[in-house]
C-alpha positions as CSV (number, residue, x, y, z in Angstrom):
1,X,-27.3,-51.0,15.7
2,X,-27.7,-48.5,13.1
3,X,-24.0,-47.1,11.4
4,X,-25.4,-44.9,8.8
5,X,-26.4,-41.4,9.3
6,X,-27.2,-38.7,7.7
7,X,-26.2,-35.1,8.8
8,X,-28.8,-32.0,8.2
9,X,-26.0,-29.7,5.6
10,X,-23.2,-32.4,5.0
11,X,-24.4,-36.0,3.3
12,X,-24.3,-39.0,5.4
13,X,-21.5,-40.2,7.9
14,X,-20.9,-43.5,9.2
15,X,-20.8,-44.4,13.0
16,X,-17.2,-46.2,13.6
17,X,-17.4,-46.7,17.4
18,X,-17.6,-45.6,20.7
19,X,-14.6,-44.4,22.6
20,X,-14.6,-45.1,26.1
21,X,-12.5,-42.4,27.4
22,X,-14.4,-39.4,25.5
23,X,-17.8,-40.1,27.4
24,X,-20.9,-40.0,24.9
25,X,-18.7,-39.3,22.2
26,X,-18.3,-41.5,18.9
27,X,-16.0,-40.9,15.8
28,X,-17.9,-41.2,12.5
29,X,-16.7,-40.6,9.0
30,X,-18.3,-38.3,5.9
31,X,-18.7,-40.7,3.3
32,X,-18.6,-37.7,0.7
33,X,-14.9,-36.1,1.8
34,X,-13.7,-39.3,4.4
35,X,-13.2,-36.6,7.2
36,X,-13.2,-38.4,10.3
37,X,-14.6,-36.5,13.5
38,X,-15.5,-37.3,16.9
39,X,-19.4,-36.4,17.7
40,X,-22.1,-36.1,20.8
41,X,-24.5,-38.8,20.7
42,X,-27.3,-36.5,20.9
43,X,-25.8,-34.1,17.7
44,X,-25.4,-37.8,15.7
45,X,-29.2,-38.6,16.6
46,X,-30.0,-35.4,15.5
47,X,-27.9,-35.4,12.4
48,X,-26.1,-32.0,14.1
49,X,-22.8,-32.1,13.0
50,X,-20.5,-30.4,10.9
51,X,-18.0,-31.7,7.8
52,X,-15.1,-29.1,7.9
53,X,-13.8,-30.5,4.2
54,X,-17.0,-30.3,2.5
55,X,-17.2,-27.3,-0.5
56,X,-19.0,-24.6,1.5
57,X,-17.6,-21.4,-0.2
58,X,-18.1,-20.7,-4.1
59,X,-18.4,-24.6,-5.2
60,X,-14.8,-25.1,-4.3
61,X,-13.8,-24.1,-0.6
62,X,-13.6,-25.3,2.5
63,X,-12.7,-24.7,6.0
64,X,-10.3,-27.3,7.2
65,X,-9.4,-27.2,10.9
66,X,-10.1,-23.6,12.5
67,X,-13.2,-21.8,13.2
68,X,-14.7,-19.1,11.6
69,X,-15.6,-17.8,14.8
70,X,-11.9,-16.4,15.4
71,X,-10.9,-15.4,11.9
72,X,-13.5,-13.3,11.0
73,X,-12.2,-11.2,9.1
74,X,-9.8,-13.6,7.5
75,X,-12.3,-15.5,6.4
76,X,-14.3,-12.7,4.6
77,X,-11.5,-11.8,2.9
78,X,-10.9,-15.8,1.6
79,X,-14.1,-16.3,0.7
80,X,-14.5,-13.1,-1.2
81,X,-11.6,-14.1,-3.2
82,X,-13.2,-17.6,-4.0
83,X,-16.4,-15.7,-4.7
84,X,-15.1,-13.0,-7.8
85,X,-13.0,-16.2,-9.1
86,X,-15.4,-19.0,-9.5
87,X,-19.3,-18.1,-8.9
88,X,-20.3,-16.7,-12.0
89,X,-23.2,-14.9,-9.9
90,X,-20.6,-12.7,-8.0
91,X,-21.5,-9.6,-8.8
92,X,-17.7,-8.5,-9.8
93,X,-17.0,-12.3,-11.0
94,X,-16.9,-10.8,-15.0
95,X,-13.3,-8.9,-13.4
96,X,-11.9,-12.0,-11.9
97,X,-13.1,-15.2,-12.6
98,X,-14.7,-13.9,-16.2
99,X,-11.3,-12.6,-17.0
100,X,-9.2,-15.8,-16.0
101,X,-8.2,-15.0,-12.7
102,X,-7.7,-18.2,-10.5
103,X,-6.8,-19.2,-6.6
104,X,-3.8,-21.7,-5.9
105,X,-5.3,-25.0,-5.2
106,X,-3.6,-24.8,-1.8
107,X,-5.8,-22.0,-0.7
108,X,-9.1,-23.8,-1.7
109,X,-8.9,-24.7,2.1
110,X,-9.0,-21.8,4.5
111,X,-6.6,-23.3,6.8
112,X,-4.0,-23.3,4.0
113,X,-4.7,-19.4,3.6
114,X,-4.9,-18.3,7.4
115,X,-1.5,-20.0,7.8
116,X,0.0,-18.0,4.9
117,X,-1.7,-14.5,5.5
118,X,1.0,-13.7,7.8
119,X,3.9,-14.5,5.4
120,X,2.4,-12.1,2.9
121,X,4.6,-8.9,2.0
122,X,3.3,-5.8,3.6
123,X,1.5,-8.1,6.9
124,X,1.0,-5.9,10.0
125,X,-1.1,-7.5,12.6
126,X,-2.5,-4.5,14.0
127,X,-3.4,-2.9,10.5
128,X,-5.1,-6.2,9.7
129,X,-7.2,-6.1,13.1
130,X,-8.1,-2.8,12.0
131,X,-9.2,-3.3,8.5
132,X,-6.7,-1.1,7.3
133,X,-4.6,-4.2,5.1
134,X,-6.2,-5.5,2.2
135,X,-4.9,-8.2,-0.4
136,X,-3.6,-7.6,-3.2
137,X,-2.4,-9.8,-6.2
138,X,-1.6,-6.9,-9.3
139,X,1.4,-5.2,-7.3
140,X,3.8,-8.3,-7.8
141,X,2.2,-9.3,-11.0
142,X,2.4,-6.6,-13.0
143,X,3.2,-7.1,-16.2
144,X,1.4,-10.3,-16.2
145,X,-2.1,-11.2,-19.2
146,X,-5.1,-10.8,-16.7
147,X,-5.7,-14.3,-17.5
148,X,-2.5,-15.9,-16.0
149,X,-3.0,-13.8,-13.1
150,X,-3.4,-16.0,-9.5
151,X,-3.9,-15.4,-5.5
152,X,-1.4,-17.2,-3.8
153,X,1.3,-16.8,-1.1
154,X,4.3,-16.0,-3.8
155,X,2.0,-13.7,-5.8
156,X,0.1,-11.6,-3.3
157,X,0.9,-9.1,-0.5
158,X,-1.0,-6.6,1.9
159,X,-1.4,-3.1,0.7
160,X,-3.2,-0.2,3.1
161,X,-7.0,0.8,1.5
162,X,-5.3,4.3,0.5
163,X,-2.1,2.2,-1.6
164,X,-5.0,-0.4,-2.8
165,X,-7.3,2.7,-3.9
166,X,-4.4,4.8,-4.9
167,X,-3.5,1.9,-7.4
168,X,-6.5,0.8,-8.1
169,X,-7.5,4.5,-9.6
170,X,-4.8,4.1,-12.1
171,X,-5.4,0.3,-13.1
172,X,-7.5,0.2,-16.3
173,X,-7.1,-0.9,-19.4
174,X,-8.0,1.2,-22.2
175,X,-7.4,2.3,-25.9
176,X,-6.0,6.3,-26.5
177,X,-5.9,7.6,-29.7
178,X,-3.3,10.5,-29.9
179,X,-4.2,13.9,-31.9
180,X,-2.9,12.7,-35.3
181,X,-4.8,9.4,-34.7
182,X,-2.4,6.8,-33.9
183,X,-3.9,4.2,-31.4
184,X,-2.1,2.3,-28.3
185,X,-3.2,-0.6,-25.8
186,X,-2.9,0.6,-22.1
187,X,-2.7,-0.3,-18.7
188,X,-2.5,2.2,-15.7
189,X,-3.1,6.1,-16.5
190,X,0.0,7.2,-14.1
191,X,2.1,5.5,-16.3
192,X,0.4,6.1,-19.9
193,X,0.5,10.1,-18.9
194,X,3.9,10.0,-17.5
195,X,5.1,8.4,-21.0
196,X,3.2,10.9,-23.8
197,X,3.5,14.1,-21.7
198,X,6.0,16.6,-22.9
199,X,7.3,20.1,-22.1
200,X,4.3,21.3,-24.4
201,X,1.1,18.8,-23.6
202,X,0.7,17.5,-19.6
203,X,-1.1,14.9,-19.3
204,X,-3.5,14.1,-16.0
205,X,-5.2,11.3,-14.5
206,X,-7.9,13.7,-13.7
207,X,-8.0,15.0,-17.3
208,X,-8.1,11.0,-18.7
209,X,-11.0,10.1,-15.7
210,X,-13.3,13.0,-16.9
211,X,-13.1,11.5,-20.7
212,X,-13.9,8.2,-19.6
213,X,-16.5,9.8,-17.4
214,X,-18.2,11.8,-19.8
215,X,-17.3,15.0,-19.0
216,X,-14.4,16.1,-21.3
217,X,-14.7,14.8,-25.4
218,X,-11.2,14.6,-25.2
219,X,-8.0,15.5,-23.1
220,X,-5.3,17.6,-24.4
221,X,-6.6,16.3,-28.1
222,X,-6.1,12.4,-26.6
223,X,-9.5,10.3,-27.1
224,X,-9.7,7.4,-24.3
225,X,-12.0,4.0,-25.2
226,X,-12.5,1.7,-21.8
227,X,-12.0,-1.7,-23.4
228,X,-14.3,-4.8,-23.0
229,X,-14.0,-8.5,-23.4
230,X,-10.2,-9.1,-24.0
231,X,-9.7,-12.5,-25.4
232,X,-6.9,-14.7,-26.0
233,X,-4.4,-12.9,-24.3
234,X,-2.1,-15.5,-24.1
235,X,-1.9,-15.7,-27.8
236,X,-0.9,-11.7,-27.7
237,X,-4.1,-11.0,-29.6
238,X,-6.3,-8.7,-28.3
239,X,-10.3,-8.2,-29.8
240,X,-12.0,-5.7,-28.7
241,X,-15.8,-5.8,-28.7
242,X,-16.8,-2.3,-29.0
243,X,-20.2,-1.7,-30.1
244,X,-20.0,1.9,-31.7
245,X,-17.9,1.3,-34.1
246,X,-21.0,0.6,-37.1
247,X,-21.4,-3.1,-36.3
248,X,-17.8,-3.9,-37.5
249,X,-15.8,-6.0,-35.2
250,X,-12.1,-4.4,-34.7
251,X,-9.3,-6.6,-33.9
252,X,-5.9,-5.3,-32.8
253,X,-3.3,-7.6,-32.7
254,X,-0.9,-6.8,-29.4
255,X,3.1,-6.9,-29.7
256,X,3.8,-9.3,-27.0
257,X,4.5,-8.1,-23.3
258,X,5.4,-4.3,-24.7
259,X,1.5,-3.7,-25.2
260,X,1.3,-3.1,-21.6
261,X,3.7,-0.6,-21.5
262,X,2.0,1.5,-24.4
263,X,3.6,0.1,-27.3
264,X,2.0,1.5,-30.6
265,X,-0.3,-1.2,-32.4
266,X,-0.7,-2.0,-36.4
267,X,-4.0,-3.2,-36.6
268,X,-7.1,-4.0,-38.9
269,X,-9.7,-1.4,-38.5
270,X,-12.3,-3.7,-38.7
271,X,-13.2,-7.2,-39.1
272,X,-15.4,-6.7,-41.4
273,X,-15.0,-3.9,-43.7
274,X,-17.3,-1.2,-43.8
275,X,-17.4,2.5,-45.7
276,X,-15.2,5.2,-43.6
């Protein structure tokens, strides 16, 4: 009698034996992940049946022992996070993944992460149900390099879509170059305009969106640059790949975990020196 199948999405699985007391039912074993099942004769025959431990979401999840049938939802939100961290074609992959931004091992499975949804800071069943919670892994993080930043149980919470979006507006990082020129690294505009407003210049997240925008120059006299391709943050250094700056590459070097907070930078205008 033949032992070794092979299933139509899942590799090949080997026949074990017959149990007597599940009738038509045999329990065969993946040979790819070692999950052991039980399984119809006819699905066997037909090579119907499913491997809940192979990779099935971004080349590094899998399902474990639920259904998605009944998490839904839960299990858009899992795989969307495995999705921006590890496929490179996500189409927001360069803001996760491409920035260093990894998942727990533990929530590779999605059993792991239905379990711990509900331990998550900020859970509310019927918000959830209504798609009114979403995850979030900045709020208890902040303060962290973008590339040491990770989803998982003691680092993530639930926020409402109006706390998400509200924070969200204000997360950026960016460059502002005061009136008389001096340059600083930044993180969230609520913060950067509560810091360098004063009882003569008031400084708005509206007024630093438009800049960045294109519809104001400047703000107040402030000059806002969106920043690309931060490298080697956990060095402290920061190199900003700007193109309009006449084919010189600047560098800024950051001063450790106060850069985030607006700390003023000395830096080397450019990499390679060109005439002002």
């Amino acid at each position: 009698m033949q032992t070794i199948f092979s299933s139509k999405h899942f590799g090949k699985f080997e026949v074990n034996w017959f149990d007597k007391g599940k009738k038509q039912y045999f329990k065969i074993k993946f040979l790819n992940t070692g999950t052991e099942k039980y399984a119809r004769k006819d699905d066997i025959l037909k090579g119907d049946v499913r491997d809940r431990y192979a990779i099935s979401v971004a080349g590094i999840g899998y399902l474990g022992d639920c259904k998605i049938s009944e998490n839904r939802r839960a299990y858009s939100i899992w795989a969307r996070m495995l999705r921006r961290c590890y496929n490179t074609r996500a189409k927001d992959y360069y803001r996760y993944g491409g920035l260093g931004i990894t998942v727990v091992d533990e929530w590779f499975c999605f059993t792991a992460f239905l379990k711990d949804l509900k331990f998550l800071d900020g859970w509310n069943e019927e918000l959830f149900n209504l798609g009114i919670l979403q995850l979030d892994k900045d709020k208890k993080q902040r303060g962290i390099y973008i590339n040491q930043k990770v989803y998982s149980k003691e680092t993530c919470c639930w926020l409402t879509s109006q706390e998400n979006s509200q924070y969200l507006r204000d997360r950026i990082k960016f460059k502002a170059i005061s009136p008389l020129g001096e340059e600083y690294i930044c993180y969230n505009i609520k913060e950067f305009c509560a810091k360098f407003s004063n009882s003569e210049v008031r400084l708005t997240r509206s007024g630093v969106s438009d800049v960045f925008a294109g519809k104001l120059k400047h703000h107040k006299g402030w000059k806002f640059v969106r920043l690309i391709g931060l490298k080697d943050m956990n060095k402290q250094e920061f190199r900003l790949e700007i193109n309009e700056l006449n084919g010189g590459e600047p560098v800024i070097t950051g001063c450790g975990s106060n850069t985030a907070n607006g700390e003023k930078l000395s830096f080397n205008r450019y990499a390679n020196t060109v005439p002002s």
